[in-house]
C-alpha positions in Angstrom: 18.8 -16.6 -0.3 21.0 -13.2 -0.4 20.4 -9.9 1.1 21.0 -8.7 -3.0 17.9 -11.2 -4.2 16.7 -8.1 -6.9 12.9 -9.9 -6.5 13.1 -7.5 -2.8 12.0 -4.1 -3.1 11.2 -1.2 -0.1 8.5 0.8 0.8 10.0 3.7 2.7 6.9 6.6 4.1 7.7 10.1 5.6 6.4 13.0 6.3 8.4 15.7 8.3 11.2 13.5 9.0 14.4 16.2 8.0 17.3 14.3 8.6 15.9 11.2 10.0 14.7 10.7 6.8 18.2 11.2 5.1 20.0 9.0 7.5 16.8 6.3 6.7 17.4 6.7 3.1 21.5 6.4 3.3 20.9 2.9 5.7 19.1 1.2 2.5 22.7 1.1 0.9 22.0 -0.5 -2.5 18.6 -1.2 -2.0 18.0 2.2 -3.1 17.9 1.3 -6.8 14.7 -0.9 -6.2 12.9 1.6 -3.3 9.8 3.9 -3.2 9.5 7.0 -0.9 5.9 8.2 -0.6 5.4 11.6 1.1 2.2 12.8 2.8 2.8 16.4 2.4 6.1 17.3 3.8 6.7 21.0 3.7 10.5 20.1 4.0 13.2 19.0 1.5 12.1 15.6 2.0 11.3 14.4 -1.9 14.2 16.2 -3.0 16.2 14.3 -0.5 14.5 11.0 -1.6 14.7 12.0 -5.0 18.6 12.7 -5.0 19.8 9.8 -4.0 17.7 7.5 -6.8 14.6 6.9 -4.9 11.3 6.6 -7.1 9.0 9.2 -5.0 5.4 9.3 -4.5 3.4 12.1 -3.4 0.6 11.2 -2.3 -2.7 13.6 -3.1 -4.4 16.3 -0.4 -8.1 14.9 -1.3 -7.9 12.5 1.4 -6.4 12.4 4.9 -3.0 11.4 5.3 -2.3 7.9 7.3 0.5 5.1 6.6 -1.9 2.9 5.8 -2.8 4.6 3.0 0.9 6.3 2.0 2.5 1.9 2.6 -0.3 0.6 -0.2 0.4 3.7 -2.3 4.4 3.0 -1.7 3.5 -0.9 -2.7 1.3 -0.4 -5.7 4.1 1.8 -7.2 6.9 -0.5 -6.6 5.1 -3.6 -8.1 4.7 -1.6 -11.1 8.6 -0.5 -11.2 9.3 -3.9 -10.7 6.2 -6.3 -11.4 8.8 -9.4 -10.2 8.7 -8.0 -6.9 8.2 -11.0 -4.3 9.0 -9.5 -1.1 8.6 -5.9 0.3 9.8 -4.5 2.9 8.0 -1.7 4.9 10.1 1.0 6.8 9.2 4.8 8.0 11.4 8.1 7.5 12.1 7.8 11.0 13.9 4.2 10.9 17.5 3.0 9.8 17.5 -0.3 8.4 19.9 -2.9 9.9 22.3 -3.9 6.6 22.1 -7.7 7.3 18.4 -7.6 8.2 16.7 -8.7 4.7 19.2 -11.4 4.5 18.2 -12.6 7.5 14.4 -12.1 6.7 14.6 -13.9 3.4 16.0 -16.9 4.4 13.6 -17.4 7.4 10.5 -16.6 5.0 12.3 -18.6 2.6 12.1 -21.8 5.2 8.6 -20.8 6.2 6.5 -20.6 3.4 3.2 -19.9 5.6 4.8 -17.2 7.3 3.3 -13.9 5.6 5.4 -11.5 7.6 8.5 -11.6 9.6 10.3 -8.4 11.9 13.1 -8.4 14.1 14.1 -6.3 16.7 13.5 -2.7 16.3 15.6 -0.7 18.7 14.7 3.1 19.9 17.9 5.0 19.0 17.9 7.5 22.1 16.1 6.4 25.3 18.6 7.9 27.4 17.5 11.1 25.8 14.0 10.6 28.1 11.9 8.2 30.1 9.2 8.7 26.5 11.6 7.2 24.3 12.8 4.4 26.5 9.1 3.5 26.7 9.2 2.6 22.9 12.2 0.6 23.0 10.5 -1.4 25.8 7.5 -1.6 23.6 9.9 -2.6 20.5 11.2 -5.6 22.3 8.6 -8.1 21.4 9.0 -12.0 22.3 10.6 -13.7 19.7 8.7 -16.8 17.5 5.0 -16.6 16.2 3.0 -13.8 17.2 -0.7 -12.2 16.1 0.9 -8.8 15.3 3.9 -6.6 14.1 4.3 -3.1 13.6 5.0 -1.1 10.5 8.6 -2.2 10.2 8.5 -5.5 8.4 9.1 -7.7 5.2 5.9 -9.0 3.5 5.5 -11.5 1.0 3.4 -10.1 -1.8 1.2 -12.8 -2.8 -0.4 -12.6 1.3 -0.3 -8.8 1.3 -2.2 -9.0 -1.8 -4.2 -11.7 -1.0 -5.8 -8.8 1.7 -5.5 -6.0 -0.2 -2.9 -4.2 2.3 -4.1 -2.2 4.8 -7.0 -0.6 5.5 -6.5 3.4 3.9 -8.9 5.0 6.5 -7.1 3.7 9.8 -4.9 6.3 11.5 -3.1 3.7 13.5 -3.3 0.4 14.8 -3.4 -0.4 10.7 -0.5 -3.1 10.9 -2.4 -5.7 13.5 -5.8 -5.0 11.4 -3.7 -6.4 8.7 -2.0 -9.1 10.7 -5.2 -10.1 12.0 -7.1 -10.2 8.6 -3.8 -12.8 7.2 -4.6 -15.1 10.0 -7.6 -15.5 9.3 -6.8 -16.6 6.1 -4.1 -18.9 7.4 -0.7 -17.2 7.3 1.2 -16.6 10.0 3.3 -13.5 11.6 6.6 -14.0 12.7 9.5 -12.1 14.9 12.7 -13.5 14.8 15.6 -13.0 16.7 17.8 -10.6 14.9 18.2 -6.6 14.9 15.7 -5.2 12.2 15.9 -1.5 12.2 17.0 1.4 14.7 13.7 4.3 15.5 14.1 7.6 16.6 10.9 9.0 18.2 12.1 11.5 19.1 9.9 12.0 22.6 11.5 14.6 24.6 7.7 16.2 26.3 5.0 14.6 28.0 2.5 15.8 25.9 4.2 13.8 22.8 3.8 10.7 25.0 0.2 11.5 25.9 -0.8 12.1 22.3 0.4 9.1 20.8 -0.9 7.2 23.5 -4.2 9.0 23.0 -3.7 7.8 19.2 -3.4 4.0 20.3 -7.1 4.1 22.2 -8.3 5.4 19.6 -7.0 2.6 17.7 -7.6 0.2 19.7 -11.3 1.6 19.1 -11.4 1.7 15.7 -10.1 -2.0 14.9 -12.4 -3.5 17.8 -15.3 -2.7 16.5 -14.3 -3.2 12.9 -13.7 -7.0 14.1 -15.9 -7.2 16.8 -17.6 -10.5 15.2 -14.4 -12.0 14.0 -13.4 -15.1 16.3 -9.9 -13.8 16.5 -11.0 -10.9 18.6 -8.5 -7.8 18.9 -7.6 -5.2 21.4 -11.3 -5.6 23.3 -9.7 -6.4 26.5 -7.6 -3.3 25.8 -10.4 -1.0 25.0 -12.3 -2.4 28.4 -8.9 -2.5 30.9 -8.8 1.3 29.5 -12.3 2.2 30.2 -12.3 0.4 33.9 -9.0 2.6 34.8 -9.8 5.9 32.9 -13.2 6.3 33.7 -15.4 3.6 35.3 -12.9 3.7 38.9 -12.7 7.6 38.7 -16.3 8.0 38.5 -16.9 6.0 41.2 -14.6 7.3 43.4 -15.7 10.3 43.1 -19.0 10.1 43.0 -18.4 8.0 46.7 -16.1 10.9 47.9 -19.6 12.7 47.6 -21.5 10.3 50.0 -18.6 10.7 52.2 -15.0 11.5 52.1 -13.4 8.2 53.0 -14.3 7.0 49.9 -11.7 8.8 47.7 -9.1 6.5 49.8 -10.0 4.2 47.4 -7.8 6.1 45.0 -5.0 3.8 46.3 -5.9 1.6 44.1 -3.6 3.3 41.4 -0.5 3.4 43.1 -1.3 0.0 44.4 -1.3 -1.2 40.5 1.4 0.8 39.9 3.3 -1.3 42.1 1.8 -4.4 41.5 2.9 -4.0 37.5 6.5 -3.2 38.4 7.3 -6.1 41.3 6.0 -8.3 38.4 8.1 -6.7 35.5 10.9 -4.7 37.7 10.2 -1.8 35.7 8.5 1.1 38.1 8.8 3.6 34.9 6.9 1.4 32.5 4.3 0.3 35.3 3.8 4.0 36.1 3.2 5.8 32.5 1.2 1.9 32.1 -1.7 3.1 34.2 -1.6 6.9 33.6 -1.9 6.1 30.2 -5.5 4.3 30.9 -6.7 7.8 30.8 -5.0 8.8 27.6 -6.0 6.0 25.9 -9.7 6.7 27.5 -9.7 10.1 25.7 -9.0 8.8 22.3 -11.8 5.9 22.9 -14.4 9.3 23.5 -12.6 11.0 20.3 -13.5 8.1 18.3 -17.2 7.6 19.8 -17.9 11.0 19.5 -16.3 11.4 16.1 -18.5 8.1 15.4 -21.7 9.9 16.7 -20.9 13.0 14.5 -20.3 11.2 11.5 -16.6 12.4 11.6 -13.1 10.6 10.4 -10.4 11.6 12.3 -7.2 13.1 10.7 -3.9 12.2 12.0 -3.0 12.8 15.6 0.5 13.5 15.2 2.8 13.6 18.2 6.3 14.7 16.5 
């Protein structure tokens, strides 16, 4: 199977991206003719840009919040009815290059896997020297290679399983791609990652408060999607939800409320360094183990932004970190 197999099409989403987005839409090469932008209300030249360079653009309406979920199954339905022989699709953000030999690659893996409903490679962060926030997410990037129970939003689908779900979920502001994932096993299919560069990311993560935002974004994902599939026997992200509760708020409480009783008590605060440590002898990585436990308590704050927004009977817009 070739790269040029016209039954591929592309799903590219943006918002904001400037000239990420430009150097995302100038890596699809000839793919172009068979690609769909969708915009969630840039307020930059971003459908122009798309628009230019032979790109069928969607924008997607204000009546609803913006997520990718909902902006990759408006991208989809669009490009299935441009091309109703699509077979395969591949999903990329404004903030991603494609890798020009990727798709071949992808196709003729999915091509000898015909239970395999998604396959990704290795998505690479473009600048982590720039700061210690954008070498995290090449570290995260680098996922072990063979079958696996998620991807992220960089990835080739085969239609007949992303239909066969109905995409993703609209309403989720993150954590949509292994709700997906998990909702195709169920049904059989597997998820992939092969061993071969995808795409190149730029996050673009030069202040803390970016880092603490989108990691305030994945507890409340992690949230969201637990309890959506709490009964399901293929159980997501609860330990994640619980490890982030123990760290962020059960062991501070009760450190604290010791250190009232008596002072010696808030020794037990060691603990943290002491896990910092413990993380990094195992992985020799003190930066990851480090921004790994502080981000218990970010994560913690977007489990309460969920449970209050639950108890409120409010959805949650994007939180954005670029």
């Amino acid at each position: 199977m070739q790269t040029g197999q016209p039954t591929t099409g592309i799903v590219l989403i943006g918002r904001n991206e400037g000239e990420r987005l430009v150097a995302g839409l100038e890596s699809l090469g000839f793919h172009a003719a068979r690609a769909v932008y969708v915009d969630s209300g840039s307020t930059d030249n971003s459908i122009r840009e798309a628009a230019s360079r032979g790109v069928a653009v969607v924008e997607l309406p204000q009546d609803q919040p913006f997520t990718a979920a909902r902006a990759r199954n408006a991208g989809f339905l669009e490009l299935v009815r441009l091309y109703p022989d699509t077979s395969f699709v591949q999903f990329l953000d404004g903030d991603c290059r494609l890798q020009s030999d990727w798709l071949g690659t992808a196709l003729d893996f999915l091509a000898g896997h015909e239970d395999v409903a998604i396959v990704s490679g290795r998505l690479r962060e473009m600048h982590p020297e720039r700061s210690v926030y954008n070498y995290l997410c090449d570290r995260e990037w680098d996922t072990p290679v063979g079958e696996a129970d998620a991807c992220g939003g960089i990835c080739l689908v085969r239609r007949p399983a992303f239909e066969a779900v109905s995409g993703f979920r609209p309403q989720l502001i993150a954590g949509e791609e292994p709700e997906m994932c998990l909702r195709l096993r169920e049904k059989g299919w597997k998820i992939w990652r092969v061993d071969a560069d995808m795409a190149s990311h730029d996050a673009n993560m030069l202040r803390f408060s970016q880092w603490w935002r989108r990691s305030v974004r994945a507890g409340y994902a992690f949230t969201e999607v637990t309890l959506l599939h709490r009964h399901s026997p293929k159980r997501i992200w609860k330990r994640n939800v619980v490890s982030a509760l123990l760290w962020g708020c059960v062991l501070p409480l009760l450190i604290l409320a010791g250190g009232i009783v008596h002072p010696a008590f808030l020794a037990l605060a060691a603990i943290y360094p002491l896990q910092v440590a413990r993380i990094a002898l195992r992985s020799n990585d003190w930066r990851r183990a480090f921004f790994f436990v502080l981000g218990k308590f970010s994560e913690t704050q977007g489990i309460f932004k969920f449970a209050i927004g639950k108890m409120l009977g409010k959805r949650q817009r994007l939180i954005e970190y670029k």
